[in-house]
N, CA, C and O atoms as a DFTB+ gen file, in Angstrom:
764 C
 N C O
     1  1     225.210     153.442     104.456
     2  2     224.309     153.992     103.460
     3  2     223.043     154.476     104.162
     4  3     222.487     153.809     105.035
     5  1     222.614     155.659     103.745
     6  2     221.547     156.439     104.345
     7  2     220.294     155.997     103.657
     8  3     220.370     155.912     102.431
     9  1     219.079     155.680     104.266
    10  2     217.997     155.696     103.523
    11  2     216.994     157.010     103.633
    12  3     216.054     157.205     104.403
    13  1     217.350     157.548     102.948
    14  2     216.678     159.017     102.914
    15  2     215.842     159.304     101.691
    16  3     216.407     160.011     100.857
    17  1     214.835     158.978     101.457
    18  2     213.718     159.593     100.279
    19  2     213.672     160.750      99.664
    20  3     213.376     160.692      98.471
    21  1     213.909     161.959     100.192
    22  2     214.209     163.412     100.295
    23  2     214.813     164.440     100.753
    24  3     214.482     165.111     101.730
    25  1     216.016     164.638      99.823
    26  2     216.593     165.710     100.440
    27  2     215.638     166.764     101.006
    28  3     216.494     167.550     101.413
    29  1     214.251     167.444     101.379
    30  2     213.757     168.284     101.617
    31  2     213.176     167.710     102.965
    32  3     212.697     168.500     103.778
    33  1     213.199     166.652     103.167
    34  2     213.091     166.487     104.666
    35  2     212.362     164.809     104.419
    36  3     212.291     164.245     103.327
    37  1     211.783     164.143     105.994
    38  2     211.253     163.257     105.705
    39  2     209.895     162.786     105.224
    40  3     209.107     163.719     105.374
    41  1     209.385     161.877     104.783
    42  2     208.591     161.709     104.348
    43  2     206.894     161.549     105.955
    44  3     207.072     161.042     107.063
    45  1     205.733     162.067     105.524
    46  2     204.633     162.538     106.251
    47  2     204.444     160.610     107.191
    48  3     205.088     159.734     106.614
    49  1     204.023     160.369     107.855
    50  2     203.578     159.165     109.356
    51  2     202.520     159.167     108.859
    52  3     201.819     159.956     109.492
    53  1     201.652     158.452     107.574
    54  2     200.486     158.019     107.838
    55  2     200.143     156.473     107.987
    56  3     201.156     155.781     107.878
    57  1     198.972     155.753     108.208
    58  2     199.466     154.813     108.471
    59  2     197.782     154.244     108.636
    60  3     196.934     154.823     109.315
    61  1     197.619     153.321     108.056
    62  2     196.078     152.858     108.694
    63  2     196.006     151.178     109.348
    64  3     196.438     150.241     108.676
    65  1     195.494     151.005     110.521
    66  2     195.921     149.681     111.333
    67  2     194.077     149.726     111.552
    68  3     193.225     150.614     111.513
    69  1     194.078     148.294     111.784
    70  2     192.710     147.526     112.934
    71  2     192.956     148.337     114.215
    72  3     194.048     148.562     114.737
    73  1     191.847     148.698     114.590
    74  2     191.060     149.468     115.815
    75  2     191.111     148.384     117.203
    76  3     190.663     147.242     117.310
    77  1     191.740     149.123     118.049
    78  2     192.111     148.367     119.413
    79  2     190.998     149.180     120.628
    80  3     190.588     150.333     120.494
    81  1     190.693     148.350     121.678
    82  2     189.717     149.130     122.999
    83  2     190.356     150.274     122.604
    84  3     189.885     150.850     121.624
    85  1     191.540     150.840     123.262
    86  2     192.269     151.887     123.171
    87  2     192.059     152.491     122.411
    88  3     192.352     153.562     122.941
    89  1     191.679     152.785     121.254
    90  2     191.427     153.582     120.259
    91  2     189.409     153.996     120.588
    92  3     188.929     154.709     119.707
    93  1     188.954     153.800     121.114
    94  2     187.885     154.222     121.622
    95  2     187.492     155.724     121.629
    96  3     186.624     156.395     121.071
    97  1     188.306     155.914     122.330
    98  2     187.954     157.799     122.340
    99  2     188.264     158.466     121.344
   100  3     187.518     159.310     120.847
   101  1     189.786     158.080     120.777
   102  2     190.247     158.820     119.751
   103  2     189.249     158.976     118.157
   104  3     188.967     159.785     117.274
   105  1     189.007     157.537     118.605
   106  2     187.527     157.624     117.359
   107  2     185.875     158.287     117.221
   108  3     185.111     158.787     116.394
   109  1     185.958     157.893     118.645
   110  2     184.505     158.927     119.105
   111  2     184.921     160.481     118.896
   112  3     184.092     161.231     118.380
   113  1     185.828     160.838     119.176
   114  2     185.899     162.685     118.797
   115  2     186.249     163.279     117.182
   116  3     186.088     164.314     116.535
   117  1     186.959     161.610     116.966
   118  2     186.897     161.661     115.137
   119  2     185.489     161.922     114.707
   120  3     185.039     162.852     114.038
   121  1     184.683     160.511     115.437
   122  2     183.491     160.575     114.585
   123  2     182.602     161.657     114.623
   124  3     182.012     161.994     113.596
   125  1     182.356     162.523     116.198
   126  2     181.586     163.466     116.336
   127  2     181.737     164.674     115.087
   128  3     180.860     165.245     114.438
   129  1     183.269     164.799     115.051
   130  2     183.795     165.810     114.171
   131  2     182.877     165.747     112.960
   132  3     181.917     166.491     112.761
   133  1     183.325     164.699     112.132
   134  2     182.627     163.861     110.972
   135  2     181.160     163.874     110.876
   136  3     180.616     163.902     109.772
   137  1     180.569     163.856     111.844
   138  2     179.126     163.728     111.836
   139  2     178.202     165.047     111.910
   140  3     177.200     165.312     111.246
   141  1     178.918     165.884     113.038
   142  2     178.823     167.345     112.864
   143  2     179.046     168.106     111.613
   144  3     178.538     169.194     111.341
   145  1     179.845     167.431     110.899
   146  2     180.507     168.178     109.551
   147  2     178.803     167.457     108.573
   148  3     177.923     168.011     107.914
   149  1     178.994     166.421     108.869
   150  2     177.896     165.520     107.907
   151  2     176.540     165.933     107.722
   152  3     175.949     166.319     106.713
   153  1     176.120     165.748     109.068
   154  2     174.896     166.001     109.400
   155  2     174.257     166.979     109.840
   156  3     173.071     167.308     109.870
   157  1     175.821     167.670     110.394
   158  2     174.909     169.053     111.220
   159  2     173.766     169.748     110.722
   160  3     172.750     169.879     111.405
   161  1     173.941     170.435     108.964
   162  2     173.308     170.468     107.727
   163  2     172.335     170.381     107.950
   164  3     171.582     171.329     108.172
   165  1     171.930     168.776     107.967
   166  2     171.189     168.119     107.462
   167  2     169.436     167.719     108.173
   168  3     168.335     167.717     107.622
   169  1     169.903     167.383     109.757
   170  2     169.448     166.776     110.682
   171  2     169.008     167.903     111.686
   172  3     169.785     168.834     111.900
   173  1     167.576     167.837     112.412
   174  2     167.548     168.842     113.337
   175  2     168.941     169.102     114.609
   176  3     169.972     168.445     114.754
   177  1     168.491     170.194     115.299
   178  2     169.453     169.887     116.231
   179  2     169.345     169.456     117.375
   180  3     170.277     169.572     118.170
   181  1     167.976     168.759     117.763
   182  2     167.703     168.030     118.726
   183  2     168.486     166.845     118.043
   184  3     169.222     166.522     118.975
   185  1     168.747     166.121     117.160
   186  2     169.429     164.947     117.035
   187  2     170.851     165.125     117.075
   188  3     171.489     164.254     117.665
   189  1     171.628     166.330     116.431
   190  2     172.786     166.541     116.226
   191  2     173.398     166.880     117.556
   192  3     174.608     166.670     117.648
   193  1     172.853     167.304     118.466
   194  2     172.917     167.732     119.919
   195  2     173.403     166.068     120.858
   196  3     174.074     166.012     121.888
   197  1     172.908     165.089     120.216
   198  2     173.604     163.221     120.963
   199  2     174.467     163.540     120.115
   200  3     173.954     164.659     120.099
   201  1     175.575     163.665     119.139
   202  2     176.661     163.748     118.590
   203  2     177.545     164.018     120.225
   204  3     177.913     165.054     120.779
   205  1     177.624     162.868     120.536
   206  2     179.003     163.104     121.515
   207  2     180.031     162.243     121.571
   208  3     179.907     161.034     121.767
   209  1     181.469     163.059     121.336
   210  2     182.866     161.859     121.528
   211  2     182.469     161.014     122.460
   212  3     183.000     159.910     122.333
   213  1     181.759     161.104     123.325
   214  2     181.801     159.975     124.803
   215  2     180.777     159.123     124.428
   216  3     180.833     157.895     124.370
   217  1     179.680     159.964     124.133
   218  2     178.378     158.801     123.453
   219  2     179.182     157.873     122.645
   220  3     179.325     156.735     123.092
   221  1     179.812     158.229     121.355
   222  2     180.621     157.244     120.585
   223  2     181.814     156.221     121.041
   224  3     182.264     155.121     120.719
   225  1     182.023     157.158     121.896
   226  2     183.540     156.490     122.528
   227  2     182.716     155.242     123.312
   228  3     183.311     154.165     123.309
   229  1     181.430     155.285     123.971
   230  2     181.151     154.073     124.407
   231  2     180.488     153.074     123.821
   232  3     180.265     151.937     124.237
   233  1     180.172     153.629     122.757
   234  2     179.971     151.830     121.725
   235  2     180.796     151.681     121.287
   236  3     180.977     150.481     121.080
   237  1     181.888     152.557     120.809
   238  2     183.238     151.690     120.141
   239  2     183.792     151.190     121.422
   240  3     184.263     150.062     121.273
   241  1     183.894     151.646     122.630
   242  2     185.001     150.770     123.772
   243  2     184.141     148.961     123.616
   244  3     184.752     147.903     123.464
   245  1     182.682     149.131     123.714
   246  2     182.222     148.164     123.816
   247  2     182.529     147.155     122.502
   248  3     182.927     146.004     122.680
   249  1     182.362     147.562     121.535
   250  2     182.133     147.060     120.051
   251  2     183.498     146.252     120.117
   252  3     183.640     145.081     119.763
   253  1     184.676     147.258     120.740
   254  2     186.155     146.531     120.363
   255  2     186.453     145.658     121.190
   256  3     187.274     144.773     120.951
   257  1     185.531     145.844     122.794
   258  2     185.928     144.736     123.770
   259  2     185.795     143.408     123.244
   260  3     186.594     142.473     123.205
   261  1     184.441     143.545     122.793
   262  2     183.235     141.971     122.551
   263  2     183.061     141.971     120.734
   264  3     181.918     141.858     120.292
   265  1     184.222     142.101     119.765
   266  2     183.458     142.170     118.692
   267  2     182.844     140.952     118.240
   268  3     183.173     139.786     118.462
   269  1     181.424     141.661     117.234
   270  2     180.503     140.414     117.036
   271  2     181.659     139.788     115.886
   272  3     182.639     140.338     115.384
   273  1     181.020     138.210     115.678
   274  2     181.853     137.602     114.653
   275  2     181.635     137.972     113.397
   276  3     180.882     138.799     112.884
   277  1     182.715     136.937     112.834
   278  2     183.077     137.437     111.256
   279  2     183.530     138.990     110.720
   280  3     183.371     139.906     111.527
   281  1     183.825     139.158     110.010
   282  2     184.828     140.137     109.551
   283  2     184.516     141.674     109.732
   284  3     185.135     142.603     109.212
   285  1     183.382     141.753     110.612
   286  2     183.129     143.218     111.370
   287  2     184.828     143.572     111.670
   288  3     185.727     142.914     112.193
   289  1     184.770     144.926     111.073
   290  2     186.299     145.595     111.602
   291  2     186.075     147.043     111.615
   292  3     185.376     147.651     110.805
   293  1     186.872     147.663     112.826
   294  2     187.196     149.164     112.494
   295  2     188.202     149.211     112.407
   296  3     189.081     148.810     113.171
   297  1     188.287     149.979     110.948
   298  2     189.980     150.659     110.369
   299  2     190.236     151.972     111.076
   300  3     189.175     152.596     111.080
   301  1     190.971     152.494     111.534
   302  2     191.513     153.929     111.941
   303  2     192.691     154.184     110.410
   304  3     193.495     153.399     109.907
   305  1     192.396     155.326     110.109
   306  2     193.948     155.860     109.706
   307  2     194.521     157.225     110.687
   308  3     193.901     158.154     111.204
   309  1     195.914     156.887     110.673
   310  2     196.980     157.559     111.825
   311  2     197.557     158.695     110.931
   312  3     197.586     158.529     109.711
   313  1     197.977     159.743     111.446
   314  2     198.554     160.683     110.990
   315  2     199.589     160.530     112.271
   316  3     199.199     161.053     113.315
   317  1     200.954     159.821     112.292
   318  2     201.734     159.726     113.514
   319  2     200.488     158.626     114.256
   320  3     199.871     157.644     113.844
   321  1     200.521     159.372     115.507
   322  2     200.542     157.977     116.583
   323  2     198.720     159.112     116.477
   324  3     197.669     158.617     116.884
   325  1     198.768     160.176     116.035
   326  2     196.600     160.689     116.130
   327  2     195.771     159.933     114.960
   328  3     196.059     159.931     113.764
   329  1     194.955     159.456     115.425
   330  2     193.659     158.674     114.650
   331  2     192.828     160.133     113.797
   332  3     191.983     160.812     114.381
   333  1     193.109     160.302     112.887
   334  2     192.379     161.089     111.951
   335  2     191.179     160.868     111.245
   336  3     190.254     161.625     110.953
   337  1     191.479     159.159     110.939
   338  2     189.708     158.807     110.327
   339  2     189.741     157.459     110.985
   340  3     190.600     157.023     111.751
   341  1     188.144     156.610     110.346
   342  2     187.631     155.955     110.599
   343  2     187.332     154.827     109.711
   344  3     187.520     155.364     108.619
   345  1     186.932     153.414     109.415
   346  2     186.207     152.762     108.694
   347  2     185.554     151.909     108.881
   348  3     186.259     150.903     108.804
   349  1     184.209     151.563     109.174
   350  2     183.450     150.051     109.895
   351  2     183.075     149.420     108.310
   352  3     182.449     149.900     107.365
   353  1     183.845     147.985     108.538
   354  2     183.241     147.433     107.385
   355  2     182.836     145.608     107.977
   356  3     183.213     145.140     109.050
   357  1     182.206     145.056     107.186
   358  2     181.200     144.172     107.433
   359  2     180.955     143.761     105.950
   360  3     181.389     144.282     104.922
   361  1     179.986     142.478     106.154
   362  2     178.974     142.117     105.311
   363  2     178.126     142.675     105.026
   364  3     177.520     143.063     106.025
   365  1     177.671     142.982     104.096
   366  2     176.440     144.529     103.760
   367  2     175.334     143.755     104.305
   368  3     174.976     142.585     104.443
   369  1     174.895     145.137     104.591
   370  2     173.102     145.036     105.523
   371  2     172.450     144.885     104.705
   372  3     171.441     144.406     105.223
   373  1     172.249     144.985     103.399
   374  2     171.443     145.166     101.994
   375  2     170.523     143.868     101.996
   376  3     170.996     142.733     102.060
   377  1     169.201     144.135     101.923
   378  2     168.336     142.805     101.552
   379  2     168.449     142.695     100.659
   380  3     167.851     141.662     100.357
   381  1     169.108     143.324      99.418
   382  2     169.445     142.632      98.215
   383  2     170.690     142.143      97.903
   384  3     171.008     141.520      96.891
   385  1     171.606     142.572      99.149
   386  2     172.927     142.195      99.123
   387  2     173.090     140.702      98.500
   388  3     171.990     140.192      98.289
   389  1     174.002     140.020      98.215
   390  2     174.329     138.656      98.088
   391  2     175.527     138.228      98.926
   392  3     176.284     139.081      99.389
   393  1     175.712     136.963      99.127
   394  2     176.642     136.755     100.127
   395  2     177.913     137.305     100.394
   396  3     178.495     137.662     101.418
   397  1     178.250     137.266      98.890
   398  2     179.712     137.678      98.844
   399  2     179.934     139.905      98.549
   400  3     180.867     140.599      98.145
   401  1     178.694     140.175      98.972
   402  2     178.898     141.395      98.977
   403  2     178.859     141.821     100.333
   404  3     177.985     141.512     101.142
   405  1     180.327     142.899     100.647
   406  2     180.962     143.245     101.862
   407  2     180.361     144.562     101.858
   408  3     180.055     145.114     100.801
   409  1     180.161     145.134     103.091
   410  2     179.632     146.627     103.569
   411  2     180.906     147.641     103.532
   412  3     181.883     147.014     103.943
   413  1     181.195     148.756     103.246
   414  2     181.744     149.860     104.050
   415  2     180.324     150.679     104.557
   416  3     179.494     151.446     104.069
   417  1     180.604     149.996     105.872
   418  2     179.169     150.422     106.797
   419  2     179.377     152.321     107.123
   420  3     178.565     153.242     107.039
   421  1     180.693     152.289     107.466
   422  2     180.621     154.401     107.590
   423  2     182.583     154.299     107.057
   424  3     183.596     153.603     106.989
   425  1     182.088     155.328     106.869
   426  2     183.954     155.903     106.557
   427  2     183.521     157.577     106.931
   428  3     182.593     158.318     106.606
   429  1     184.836     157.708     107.857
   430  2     185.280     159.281     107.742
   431  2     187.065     159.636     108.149
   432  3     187.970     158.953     108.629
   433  1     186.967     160.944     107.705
   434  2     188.005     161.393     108.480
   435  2     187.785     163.254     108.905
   436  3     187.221     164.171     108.307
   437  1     188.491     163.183     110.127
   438  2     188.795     164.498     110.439
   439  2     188.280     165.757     110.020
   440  3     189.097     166.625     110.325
   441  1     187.235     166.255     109.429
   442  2     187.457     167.443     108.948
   443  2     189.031     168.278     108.627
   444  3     189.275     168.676     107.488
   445  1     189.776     168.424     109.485
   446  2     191.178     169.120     109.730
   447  2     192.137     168.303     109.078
   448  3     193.210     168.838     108.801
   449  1     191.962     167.114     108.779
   450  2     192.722     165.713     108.145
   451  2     192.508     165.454     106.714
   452  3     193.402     164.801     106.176
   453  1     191.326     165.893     105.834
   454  2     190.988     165.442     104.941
   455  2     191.960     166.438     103.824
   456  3     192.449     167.551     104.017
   457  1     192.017     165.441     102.460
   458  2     192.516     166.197     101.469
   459  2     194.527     165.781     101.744
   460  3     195.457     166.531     101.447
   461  1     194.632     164.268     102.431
   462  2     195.993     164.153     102.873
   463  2     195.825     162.571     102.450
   464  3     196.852     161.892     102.434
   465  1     194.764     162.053     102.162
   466  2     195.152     160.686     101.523
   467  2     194.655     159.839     102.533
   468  3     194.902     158.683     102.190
   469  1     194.016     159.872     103.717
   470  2     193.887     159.264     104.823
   471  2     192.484     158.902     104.299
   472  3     192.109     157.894     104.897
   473  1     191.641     159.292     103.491
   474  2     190.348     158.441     103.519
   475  2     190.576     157.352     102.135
   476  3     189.766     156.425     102.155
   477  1     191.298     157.334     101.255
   478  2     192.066     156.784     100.046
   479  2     192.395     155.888     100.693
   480  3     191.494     155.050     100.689
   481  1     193.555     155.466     101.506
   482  2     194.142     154.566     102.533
   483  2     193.137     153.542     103.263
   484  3     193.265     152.318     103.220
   485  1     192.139     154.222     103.926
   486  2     191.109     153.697     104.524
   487  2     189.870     152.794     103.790
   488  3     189.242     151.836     104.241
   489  1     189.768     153.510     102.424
   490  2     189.030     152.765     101.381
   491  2     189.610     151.466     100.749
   492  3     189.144     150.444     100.245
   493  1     190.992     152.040     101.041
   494  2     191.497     150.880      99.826
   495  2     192.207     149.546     101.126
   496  3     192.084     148.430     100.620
   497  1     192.673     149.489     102.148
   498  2     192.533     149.250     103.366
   499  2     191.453     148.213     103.274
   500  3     191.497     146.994     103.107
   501  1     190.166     149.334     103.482
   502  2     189.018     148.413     103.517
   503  2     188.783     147.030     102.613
   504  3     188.636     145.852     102.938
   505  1     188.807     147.557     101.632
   506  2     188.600     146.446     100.105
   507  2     189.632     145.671     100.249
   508  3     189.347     144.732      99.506
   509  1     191.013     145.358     100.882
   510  2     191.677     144.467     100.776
   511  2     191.059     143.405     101.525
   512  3     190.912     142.297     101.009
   513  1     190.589     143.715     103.002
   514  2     190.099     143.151     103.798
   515  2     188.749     142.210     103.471
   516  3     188.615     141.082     103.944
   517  1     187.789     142.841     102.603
   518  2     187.023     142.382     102.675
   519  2     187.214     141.738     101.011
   520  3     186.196     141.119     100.700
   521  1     187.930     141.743     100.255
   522  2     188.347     140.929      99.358
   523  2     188.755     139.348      99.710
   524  3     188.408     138.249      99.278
   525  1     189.866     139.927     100.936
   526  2     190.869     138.914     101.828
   527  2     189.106     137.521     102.390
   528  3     188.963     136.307     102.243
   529  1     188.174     138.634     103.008
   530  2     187.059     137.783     103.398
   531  2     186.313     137.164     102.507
   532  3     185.508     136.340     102.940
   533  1     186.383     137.377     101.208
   534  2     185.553     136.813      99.761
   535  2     184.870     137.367      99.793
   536  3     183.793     136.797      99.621
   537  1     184.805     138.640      99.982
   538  2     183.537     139.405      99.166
   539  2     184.242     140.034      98.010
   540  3     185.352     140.561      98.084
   541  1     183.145     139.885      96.407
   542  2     183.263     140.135      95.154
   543  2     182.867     141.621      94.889
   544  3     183.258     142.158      93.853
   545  1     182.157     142.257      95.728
   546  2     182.222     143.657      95.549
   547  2     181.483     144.056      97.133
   548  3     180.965     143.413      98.046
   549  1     181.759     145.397      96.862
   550  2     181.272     145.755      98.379
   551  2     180.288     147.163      97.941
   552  3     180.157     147.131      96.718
   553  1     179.735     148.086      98.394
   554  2     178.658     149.211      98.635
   555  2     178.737     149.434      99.901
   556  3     178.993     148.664     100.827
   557  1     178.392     151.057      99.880
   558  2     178.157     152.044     100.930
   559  2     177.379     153.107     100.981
   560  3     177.574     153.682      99.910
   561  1     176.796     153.561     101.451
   562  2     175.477     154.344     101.359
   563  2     175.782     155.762     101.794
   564  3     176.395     155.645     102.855
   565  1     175.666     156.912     101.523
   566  2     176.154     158.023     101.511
   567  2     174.386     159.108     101.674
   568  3     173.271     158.614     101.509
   569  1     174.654     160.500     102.004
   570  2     173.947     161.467     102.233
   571  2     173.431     161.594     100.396
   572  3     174.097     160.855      99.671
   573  1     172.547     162.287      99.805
   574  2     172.121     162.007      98.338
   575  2     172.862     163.320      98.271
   576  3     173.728     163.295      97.397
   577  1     172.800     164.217      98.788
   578  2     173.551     165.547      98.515
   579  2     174.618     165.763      98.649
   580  3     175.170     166.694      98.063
   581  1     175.159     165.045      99.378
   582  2     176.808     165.069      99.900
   583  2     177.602     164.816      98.806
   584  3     178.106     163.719      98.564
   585  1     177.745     166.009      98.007
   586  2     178.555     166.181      96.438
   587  2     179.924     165.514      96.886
   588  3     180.310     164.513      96.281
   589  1     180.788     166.128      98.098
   590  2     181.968     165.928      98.387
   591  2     182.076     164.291      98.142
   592  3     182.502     163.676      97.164
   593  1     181.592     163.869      99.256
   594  2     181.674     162.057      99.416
   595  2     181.336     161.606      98.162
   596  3     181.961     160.572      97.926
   597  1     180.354     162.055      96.922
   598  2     180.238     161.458      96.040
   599  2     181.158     161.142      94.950
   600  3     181.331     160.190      94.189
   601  1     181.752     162.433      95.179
   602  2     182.979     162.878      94.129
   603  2     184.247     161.849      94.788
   604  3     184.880     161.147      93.999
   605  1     184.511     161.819      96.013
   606  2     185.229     160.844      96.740
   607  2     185.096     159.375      96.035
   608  3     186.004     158.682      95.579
   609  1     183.781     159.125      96.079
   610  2     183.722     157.423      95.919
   611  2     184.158     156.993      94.154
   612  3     184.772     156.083      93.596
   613  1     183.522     158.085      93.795
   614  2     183.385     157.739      92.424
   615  2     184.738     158.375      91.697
   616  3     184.649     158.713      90.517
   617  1     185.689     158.495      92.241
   618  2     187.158     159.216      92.019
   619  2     188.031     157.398      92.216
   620  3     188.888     156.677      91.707
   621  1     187.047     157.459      93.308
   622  2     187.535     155.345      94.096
   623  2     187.594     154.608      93.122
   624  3     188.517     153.837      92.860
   625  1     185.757     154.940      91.971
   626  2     185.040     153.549      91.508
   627  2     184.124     153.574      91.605
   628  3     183.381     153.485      90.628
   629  1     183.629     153.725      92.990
   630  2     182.245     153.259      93.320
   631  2     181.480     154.353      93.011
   632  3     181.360     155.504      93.430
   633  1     180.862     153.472      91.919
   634  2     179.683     154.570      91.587
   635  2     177.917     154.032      91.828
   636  3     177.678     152.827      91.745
   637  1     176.833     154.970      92.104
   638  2     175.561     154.964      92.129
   639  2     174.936     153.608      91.566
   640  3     175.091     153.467      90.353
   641  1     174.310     152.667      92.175
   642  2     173.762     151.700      91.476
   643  2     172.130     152.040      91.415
   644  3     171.479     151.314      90.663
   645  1     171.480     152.982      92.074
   646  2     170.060     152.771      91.249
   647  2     169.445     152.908      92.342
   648  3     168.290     153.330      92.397
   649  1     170.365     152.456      93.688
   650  2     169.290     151.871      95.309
   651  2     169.779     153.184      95.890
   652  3     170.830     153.814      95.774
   653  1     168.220     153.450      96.809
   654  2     168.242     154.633      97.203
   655  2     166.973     154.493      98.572
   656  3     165.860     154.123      98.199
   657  1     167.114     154.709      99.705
   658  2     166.643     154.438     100.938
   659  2     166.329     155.917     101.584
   660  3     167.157     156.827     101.641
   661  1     165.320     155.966     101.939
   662  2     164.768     157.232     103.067
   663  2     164.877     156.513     104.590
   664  3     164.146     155.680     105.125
   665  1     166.164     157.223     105.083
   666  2     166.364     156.670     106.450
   667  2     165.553     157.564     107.561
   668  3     165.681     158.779     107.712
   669  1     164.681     156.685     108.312
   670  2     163.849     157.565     109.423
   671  2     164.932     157.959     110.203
   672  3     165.796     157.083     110.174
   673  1     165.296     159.071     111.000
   674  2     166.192     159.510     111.837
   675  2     165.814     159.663     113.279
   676  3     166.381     159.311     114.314
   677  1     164.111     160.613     112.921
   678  2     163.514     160.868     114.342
   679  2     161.831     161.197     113.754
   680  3     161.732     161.397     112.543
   681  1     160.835     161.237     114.410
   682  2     159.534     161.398     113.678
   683  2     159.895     161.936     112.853
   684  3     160.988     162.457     113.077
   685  1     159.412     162.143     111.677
   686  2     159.145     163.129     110.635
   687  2     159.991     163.733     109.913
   688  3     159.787     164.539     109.005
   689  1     161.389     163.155     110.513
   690  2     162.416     163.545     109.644
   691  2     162.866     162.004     108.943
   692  3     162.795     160.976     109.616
   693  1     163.298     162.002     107.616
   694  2     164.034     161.128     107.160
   695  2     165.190     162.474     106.240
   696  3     165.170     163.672     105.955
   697  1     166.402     160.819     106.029
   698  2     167.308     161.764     105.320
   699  2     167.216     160.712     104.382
   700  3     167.029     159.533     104.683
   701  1     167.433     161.434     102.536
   702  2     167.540     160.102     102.228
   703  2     168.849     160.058     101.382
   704  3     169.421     161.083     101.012
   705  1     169.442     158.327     100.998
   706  2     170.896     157.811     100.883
   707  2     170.486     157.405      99.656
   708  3     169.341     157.088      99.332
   709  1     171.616     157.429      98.881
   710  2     172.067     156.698      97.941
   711  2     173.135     155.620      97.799
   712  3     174.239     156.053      98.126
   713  1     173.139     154.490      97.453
   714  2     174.484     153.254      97.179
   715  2     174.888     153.385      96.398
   716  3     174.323     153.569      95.320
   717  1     176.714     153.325      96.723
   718  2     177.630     153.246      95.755
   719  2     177.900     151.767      96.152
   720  3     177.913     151.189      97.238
   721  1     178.209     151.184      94.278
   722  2     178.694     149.960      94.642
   723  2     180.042     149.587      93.734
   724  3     180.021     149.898      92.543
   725  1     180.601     149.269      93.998
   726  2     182.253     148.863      93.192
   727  2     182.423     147.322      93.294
   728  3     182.199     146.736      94.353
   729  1     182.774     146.762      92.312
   730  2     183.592     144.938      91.933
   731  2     185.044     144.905      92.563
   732  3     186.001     145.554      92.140
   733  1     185.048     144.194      93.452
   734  2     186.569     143.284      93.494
   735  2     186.692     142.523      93.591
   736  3     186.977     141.780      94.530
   737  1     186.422     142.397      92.117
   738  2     186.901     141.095      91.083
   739  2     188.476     141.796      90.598
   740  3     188.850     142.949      90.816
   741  1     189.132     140.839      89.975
   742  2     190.486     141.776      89.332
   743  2     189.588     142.197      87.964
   744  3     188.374     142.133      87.768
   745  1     190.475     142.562      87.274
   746  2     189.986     143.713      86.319
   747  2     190.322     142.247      85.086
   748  3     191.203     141.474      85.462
   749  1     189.709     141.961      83.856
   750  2     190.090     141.392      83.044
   751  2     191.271     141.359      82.397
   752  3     191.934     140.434      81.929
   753  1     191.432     142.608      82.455
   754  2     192.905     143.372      81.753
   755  2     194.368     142.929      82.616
   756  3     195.514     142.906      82.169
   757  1     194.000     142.673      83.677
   758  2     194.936     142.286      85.145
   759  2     195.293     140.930      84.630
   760  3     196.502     140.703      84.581
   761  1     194.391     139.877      84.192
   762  2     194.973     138.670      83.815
   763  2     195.784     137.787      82.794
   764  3     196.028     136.609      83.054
């Protein structure tokens, strides 16, 4: 007996795993992509100009050698055996955070990758994990203009809670963020 899903051929290799040393570079040229796409916009180009795969590639080689404790993780999602996106999640940085609230500290994918389910995967990925760690809801902080990502999160769940931060970047520039925050709690209806 054949296990075949589709007569029209096989089904697409995506796939999202925990981030190994090895995955170092592949993520730094993800992230540059991502950040260039993000920020280029946004940010002079004396700052957008350190956007380098190698700059990145060497805090993630480091980050994955020595990671700090507790449930700091980078998610990759795979398209086949290529790293297309990204996800650092954690305990939120938030001074108003509460214990049991988990970070999605950055998420991206690919420019060339997106619109294939690989940042969906990576979100939802994420939240298992940091469910799995006891956190009751998690937040992530996004560009205030970045319609795309907004429409993203809040397609997720996570929608706008109210908190909103002017991040210094370089003198005189700030960009400023908005938090999305989402519950994972189960749903009442679930029980």
């Amino acid at each position: 007996m054949t296990h075949d899903h589709s007569p029209t051929g096989p089904l697409a290799d995506a796939s999202v795993r925990r981030a190994g040393p090895n995955d170092a570079a592949a993520v730094g040229l993800v992230q540059e992509a991502v950040w260039r796409d993000t920020y280029g916009s946004r940010l002079p180009e004396q700052v957008t100009d350190q956007f380098t795969s190698a700059g990145f590639a060497n805090v993630w080689r480091r980050s994955l050698a020595d990671p700090p404790p507790g449930v700091w993780t980078l998610l990759v999602a795979c398209a086949g055996a290529q790293v297309v996106g990204y996800a650092v999640l954690g305990p939120s940085q938030d001074l108003d955070g509460e214990p049991t609230t988990g970070g999605l500290l950055e998420i991206g994918v690919h420019p060339h990758g997106r619109r294939s389910g690989h940042g969906s995967r990576l979100l939802n990925a994420a939240a298992d994990l940091l469910r799995e760690a006891g956190a009751t809801e998690f937040t992530s902080w996004l560009p205030a203009d970045a319609e795309e990502t907004r429409a993203f999160f809040h397609q997720a769940g996570l929608q706008p809670d109210g908190a909103y931060r002017d991040r210094v970047i370089v003198a005189d520039v700030t960009l400023r963020e908005i938090r999305v925050a989402a519950s994972l709690l189960p749903d009442s209806d679930d029980e």
